[in-house]
ZAMARGU-4260 file (C-alpha; in steps of 0.2 Angstrom, whole numbers, plus 5000, padded with zeros to 4 digits):
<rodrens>
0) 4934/4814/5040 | 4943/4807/5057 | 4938/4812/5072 | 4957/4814/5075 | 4955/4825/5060
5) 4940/4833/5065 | 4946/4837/5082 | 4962/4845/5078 | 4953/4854/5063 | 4938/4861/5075
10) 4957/4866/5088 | 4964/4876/5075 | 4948/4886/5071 | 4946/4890/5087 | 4965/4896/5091
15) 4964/4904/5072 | 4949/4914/5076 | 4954/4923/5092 | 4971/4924/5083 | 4964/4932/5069
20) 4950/4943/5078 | 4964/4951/5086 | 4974/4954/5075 | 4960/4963/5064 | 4957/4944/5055
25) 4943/4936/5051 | 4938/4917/5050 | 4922/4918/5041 | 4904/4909/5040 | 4907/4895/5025
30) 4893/4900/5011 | 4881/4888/5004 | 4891/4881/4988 | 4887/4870/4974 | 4900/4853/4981
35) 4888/4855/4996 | 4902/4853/5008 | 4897/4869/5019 | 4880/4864/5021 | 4889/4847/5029
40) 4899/4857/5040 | 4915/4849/5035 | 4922/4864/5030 | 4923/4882/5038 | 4931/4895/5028
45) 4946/4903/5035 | 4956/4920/5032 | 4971/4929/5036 | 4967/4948/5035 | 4980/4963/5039
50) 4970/4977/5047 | 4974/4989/5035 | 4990/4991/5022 | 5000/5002/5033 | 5008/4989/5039
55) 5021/4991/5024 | 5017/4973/5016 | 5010/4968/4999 | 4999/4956/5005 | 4982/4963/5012
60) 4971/4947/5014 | 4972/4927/5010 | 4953/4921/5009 | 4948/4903/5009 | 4931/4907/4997
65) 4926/4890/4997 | 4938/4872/4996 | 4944/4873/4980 | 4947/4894/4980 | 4957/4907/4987
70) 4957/4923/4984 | 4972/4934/4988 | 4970/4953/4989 | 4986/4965/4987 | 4989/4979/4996
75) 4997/4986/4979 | 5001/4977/4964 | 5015/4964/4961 | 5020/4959/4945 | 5031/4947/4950
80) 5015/4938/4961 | 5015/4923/4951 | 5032/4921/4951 | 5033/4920/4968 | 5019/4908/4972
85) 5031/4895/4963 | 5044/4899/4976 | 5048/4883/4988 | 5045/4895/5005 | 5028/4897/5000
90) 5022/4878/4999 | 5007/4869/5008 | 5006/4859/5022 | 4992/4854/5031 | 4982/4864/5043
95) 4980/4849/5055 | 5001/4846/5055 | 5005/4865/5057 | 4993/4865/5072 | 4999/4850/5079
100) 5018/4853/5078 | 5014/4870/5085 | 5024/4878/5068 | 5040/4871/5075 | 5048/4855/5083
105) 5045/4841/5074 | 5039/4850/5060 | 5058/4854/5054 | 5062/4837/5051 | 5044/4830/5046
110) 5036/4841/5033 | 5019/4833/5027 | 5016/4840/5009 | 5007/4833/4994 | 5021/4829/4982
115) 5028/4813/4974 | 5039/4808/4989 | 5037/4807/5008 | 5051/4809/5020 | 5055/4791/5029
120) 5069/4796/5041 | 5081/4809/5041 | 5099/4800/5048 | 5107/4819/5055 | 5126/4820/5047
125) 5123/4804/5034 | 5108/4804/5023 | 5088/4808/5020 | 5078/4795/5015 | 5063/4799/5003
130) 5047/4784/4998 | 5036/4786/4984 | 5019/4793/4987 | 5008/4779/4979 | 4992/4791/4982
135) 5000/4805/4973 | 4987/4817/4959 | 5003/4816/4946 | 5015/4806/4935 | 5023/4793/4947
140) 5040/4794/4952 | 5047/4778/4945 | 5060/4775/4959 | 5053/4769/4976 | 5066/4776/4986
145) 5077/4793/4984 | 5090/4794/4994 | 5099/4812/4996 | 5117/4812/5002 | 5129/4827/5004
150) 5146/4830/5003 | 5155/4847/5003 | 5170/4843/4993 | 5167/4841/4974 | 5180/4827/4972
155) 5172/4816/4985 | 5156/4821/4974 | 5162/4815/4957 | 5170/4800/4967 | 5153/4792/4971
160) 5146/4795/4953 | 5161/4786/4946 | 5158/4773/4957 | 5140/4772/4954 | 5135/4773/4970
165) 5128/4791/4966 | 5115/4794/4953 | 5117/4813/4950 | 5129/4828/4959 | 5127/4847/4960
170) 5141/4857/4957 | 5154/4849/4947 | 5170/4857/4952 | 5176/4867/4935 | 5192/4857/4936
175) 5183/4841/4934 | 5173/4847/4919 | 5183/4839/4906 | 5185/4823/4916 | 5165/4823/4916
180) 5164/4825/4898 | 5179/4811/4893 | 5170/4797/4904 | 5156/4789/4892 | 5148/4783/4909
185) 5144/4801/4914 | 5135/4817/4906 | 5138/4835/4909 | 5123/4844/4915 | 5124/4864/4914
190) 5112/4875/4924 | 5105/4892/4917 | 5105/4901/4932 | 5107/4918/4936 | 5119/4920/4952
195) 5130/4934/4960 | 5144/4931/4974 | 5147/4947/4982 | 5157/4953/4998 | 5148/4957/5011
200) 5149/4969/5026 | 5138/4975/5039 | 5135/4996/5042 | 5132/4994/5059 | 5150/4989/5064
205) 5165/4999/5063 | 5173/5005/5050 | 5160/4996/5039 | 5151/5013/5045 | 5161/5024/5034
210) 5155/5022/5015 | 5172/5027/5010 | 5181/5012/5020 | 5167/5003/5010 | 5172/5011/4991
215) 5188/5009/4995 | 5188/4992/4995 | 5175/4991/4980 | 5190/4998/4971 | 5205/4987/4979
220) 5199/4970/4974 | 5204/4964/4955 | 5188/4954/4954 | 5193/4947/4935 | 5209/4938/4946
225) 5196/4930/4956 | 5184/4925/4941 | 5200/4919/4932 | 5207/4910/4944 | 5193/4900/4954
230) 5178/4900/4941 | 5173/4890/4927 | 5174/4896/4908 | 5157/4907/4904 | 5159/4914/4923
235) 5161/4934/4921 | 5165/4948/4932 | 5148/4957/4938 | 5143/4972/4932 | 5129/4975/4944
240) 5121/4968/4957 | 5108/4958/4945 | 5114/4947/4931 | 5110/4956/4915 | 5101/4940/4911
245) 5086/4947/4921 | 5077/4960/4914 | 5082/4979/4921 | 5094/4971/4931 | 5107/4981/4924
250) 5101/4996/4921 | 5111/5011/4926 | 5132/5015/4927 | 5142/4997/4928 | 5153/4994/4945
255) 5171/5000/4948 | 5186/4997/4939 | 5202/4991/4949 | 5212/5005/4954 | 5224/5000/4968
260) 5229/5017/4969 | 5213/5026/4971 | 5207/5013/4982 | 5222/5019/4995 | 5218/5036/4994
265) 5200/5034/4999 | 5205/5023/5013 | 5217/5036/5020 | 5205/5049/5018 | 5191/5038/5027
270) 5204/5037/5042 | 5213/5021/5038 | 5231/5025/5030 | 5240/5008/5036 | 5224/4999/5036
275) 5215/4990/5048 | 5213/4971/5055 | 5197/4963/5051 | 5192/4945/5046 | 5182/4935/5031
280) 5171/4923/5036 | 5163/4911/5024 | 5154/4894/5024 | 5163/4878/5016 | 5148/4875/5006
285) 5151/4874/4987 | 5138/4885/4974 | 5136/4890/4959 | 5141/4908/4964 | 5156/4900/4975
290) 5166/4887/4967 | 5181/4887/4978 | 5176/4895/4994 | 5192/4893/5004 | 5203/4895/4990
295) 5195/4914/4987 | 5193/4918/5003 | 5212/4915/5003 | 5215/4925/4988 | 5205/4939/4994
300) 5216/4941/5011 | 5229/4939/4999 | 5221/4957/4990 | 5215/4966/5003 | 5235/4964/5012
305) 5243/4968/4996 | 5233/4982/4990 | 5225/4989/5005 | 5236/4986/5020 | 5220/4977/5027
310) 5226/4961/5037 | 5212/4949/5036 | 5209/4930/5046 | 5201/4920/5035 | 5187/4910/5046
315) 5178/4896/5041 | 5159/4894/5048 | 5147/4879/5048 | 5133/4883/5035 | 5117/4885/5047
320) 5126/4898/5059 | 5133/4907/5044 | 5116/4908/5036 | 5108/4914/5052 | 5121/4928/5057
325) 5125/4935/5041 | 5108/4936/5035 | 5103/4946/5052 | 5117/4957/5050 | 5127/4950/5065
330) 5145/4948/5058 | 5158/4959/5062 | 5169/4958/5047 | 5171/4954/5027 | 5160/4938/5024
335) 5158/4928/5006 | 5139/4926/5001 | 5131/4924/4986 | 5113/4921/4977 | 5105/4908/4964
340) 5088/4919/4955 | 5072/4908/4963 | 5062/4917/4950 | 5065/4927/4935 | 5063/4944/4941
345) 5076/4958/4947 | 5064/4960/4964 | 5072/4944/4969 | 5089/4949/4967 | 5087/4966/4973
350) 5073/4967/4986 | 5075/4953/4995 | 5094/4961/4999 | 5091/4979/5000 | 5072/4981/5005
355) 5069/4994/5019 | 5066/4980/5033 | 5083/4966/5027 | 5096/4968/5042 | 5107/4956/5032
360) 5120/4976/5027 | 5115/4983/5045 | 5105/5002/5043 | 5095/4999/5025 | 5096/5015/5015
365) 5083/5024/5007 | 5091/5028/4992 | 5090/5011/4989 | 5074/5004/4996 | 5063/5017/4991
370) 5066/5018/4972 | 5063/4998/4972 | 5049/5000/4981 | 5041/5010/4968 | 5047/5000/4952
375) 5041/4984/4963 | 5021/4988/4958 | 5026/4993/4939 | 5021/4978/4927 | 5028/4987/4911
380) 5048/4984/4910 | 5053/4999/4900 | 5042/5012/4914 | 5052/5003/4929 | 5069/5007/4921
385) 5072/5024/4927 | 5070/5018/4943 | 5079/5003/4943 | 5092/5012/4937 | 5091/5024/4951
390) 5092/5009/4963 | 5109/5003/4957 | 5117/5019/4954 | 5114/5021/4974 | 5121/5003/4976
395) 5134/5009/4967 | 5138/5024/4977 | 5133/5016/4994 | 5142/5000/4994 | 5132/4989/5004
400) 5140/4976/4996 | 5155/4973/4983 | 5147/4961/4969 | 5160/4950/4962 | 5155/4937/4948
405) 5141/4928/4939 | 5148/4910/4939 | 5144/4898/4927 | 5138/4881/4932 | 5137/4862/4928
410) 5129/4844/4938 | 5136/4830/4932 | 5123/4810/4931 | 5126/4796/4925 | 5125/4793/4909
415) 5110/4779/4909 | 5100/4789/4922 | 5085/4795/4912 | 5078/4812/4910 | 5093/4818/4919
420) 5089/4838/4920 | 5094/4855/4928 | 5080/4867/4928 | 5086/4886/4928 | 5075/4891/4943
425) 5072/4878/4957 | 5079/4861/4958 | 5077/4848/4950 | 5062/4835/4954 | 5067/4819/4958
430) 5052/4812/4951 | 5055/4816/4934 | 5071/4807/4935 | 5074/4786/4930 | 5088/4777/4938
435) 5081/4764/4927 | 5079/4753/4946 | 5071/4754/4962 | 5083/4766/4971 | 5088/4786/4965
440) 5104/4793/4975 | 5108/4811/4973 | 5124/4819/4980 | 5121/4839/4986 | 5136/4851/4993
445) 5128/4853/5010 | 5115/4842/5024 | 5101/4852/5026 | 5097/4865/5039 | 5079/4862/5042
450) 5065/4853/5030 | 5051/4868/5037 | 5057/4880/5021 | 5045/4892/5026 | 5059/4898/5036
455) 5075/4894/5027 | 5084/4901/5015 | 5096/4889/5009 | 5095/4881/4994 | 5102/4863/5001
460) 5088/4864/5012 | 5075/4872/4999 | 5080/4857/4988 | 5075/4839/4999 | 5060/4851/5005
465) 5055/4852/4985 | 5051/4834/4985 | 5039/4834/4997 | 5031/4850/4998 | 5021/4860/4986
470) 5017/4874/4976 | 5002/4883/4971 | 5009/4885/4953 | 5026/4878/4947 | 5042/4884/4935
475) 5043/4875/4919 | 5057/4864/4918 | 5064/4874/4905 | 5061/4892/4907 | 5054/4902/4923
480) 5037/4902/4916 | 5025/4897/4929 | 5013/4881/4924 | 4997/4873/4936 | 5004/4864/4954
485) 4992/4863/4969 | 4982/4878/4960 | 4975/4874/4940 | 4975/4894/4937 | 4975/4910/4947
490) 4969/4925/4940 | 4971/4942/4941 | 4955/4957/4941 | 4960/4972/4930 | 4971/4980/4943
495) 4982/4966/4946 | 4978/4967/4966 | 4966/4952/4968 | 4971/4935/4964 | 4960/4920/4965
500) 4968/4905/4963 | 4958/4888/4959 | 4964/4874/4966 | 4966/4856/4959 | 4952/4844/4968
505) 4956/4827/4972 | 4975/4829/4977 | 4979/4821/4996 | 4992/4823/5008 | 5006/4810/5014
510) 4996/4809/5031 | 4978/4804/5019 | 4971/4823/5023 | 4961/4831/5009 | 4971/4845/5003
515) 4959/4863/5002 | 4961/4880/5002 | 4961/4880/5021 | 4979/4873/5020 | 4983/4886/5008
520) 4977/4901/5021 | 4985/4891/5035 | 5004/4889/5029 | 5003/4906/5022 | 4997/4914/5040
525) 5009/4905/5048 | 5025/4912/5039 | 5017/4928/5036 | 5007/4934/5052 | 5020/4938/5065
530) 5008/4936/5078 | 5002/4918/5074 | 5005/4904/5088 | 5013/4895/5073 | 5024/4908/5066
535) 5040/4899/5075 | 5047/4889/5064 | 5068/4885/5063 | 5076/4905/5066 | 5058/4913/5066
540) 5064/4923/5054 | 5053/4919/5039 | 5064/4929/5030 | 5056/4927/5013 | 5039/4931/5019
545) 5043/4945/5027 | 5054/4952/5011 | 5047/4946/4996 | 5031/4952/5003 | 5039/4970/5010
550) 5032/4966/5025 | 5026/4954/5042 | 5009/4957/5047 | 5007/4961/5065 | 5027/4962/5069
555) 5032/4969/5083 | 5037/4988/5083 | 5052/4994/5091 | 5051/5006/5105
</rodrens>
């Protein structure tokens, strides 16, 4: 070890223990093990311990047991644990780098991670620049250098892959499907994943207060004109919330028909016989579950004047601001929003968005939140249907949101690029891809936000971060089974509420530190322990942390 290393390793435990002692944490005593590295003092185990579960979270400890295991104990069970593990937010970095970049700052732009590439240089507006990780514990990437580009039009996408100066694309626009599959230089690549556009509004502002105002226009929008019109063929209208694809995602009555007519009956009854003026905000970011954001934005002004007497702007955002006030409930007015499935359970669909602490709809409802919260710690499918059901009736009847349609999606490549793949839960890993030379480009819809995915959302910037950062477990390339990453197995006791993870020896990050279960406590108490001197990041939201998990450790209460 350095002493750099040393010294900022010895910093750390020192700010983590007072951090943690008062907080209820603990960094303990490292026991005598059989590698020998505690009697060395090279290693001192450390912990992140909630004081008790009334905090409202899942997560009750994360222990460093020795380098090459953690343990983490559940406040109640989660069948959805290993699942999420997989999930981007949740990857390693190094102790040392969190430290240093004090969970913020250069840490955005700079993520040190043990994956097969390493960030060169990030050119803001223009490009990011990835170099293979010669030191890397798995298969080689067989390009040096991956360049990612963006563009947020899908023409100027397919442009660059005719051309050849682009390798692969996201989102192929569905009118250039059939040019794709005529051109014997490219391939179609559809993508599995479940999604859902849905129209957003936020409780908290008026007359978004008044459930009716909020039925009403669940009942004025002809959803199938918008799935016809702006989506590609296999996209379909959304039943519920959850694509039925995901188990008890459906369960319970299916969402409203069209009915003009009722729809302007309920209005007037909520106050509102000539309508109102609001405005529809959306990003110009192409997804799977928005194909043509400007074009339905358009469309549903369109609607809501012709069948509603609502008169609607339609206003365009930049993507980062959009993210950041319409997933903290901050947007007065209708907004376009949608959602890929990370893993392949219905909690991420429904309570990431409707969990009793999510801002994102203003006032969460309990009707909702507390019926998901009990089917969240049921492994057995059928025994969480009932309530699952429950939960989407009230969604039904509450209207937080309005969802609109399950799109279908395709990426197009070249057709000599080898192993060119879309995985139906995560990216696609660059490494796994052959552009047959020394150079891989790859063309996304939108530049990244940040590269600390610990606290983003957004899967352009989930994406770049996937290359460098990762996982204790992985999703298969072609399901949403979890297979060995940073972690050979984790296993569970008979309750499902310890998990102990060992992890892979031997494996280095991109700054030639030892990766060990120190790291893993250390990126996990810094995006779940609110009061960490780390817990920072790019909004300092955390927002999957604090969601996926029910809950923050140590957040501040409101007065």
């Amino acid at each position: 070890m350095t002493s750099k290393k040393l010294f900022n390793l010895l910093a750390l435990l020192l700010i983590a223990s007072m951090v943690l002692a008062a907080c209820g944490g603990s960094t303990g005593d490292a026991d005598s093990g059989d590698d020998g590295s505690a009697d060395s003092g090279e290693f001192e185990p450390m912990s992140l311990v909630a004081p008790d579960c009334d905090y409202g979270g899942k997560i009750q400890s994360i222990v460093a047991v020795d380098r090459l295991t953690v343990e983490f104990t559940l406040c109640k069970p989660d069948p959805a644990f290993l699942a999420k593990i997989a999930f981007t937010p949740f990857g390693i970095q190094p102790a040392e780098w969190i430290a240093e970049t004090g969970g913020t700052g250069e840490l955005l732009e700079h993520p040190v991670g043990t994956g097969p590439y390493m960030v060169t240089e990030w050119v803001r507006g223009d490009q990011l620049v990835y170099t293979r990780f010669d030191d890397y514990w798995g298969e080689a990437a067989p390009a040096q250098t991956a360049v990612l580009r963006w563009a947020t039009e899908g023409a100027a996408r397919l442009q660059e892959l005719q051309a050849g100066t682009a390798d692969f694309i996201t989102n192929l626009s569905p009118d250039d499907y059939a040019t794709v599959e005529d051109d014997p230089n490219l391939v179609l690549i559809p993508q599995d994943n479940p999604n859902t556009l849905y129209i957003g509004f936020t409780n908290t502002f008026s007359p978004w207060d008044n459930p009716q105002v909020r039925q009403a226009i669940a009942m004025g929008i002809d959803r199938q004109r918008i799935v016809d019109n702006f989506f590609p063929p296999g996209s379909e209208v959304a039943s519920h919330f959850t694509p039925c694809s995901i188990v008890n995602g459906c369960e319970g009555d299916e969402w409203y028909e069209f009915d003009p007519e009722a729809a302007r009956t309920l209005l007037a009854e909520a106050g509102y016989p000539d309508g109102f003026e609001t405005a529809i905000y959306y990003r110009d970011v192409f997804r799977a579950y928005l194909p043509e954001p400007p074009l339905v934005a358009v469309d549903l002004q369109a609607q809501l004047e012709e069948n509603l007497g609502i008169t609607a702007e339609v206003v365009p955002m930049e993507s980062g601001e959009f993210i950041a006030l319409s997933t903290d409930g901050q947007l007065d007015g209708i907004y376009l929003l949608g959602w890929g499935a990370d893993y392949p359970h219905v909690t991420n669909f429904l309570d990431f968005h409707f969990g009793a602490s999510n801002p994102q709809f203003g006032d969460a409802h309990p009707e909702i939140y507390e019926a998901l919260a009990e089917a969240s710690v049921i492994a057995d499918a059928d025994e969480a249907a009932p309530l699952y059901a429950e939960a989407n009736n009230a969604i039904r009847e509450l209207v937080p949101m309005i969802p609109v349609a399950h799109g279908s999606v395709a990426h197009a490549a070249l057709a000599d690029l080898g192993n060119a793949y879309y995985p139906p839960f995560g990216a696609n890993e660059f490494y796994r891809m052959d552009p047959g030379d020394d150079d891989l480009v790859y063309v996304q819809n939108a530049e990244p936000i940040s590269l600390y995915c610990a606290d983003e959302t957004d899967g352009e910037s989930l994406r770049p971060c996937q290359q460098v950062v990762e996982t204790l477990l992985d999703y298969a390339m072609d399901s949403g089974d979890t297979v060995p990453e940073l972690a050979t197995e984790c296993t569970s006791n008979a309750e499902s509420t310890v998990w102990t993870c060992t992890l892979r020896d031997g494996v280095v990050f991109h700054d030639g530190s030892a990766f060990d279960a120190n790291d893993v406590v250390a990126s996990f108490a810094a995006g779940l322990d609110a009061s960490s001197p780390y817990h920072v990041g790019n909004t300092g939201g955390f927002d999957y942390f604090a969601y996926l998990w029910d809950a923050l450790m140590n957040a501040p209460t409101e007065e």
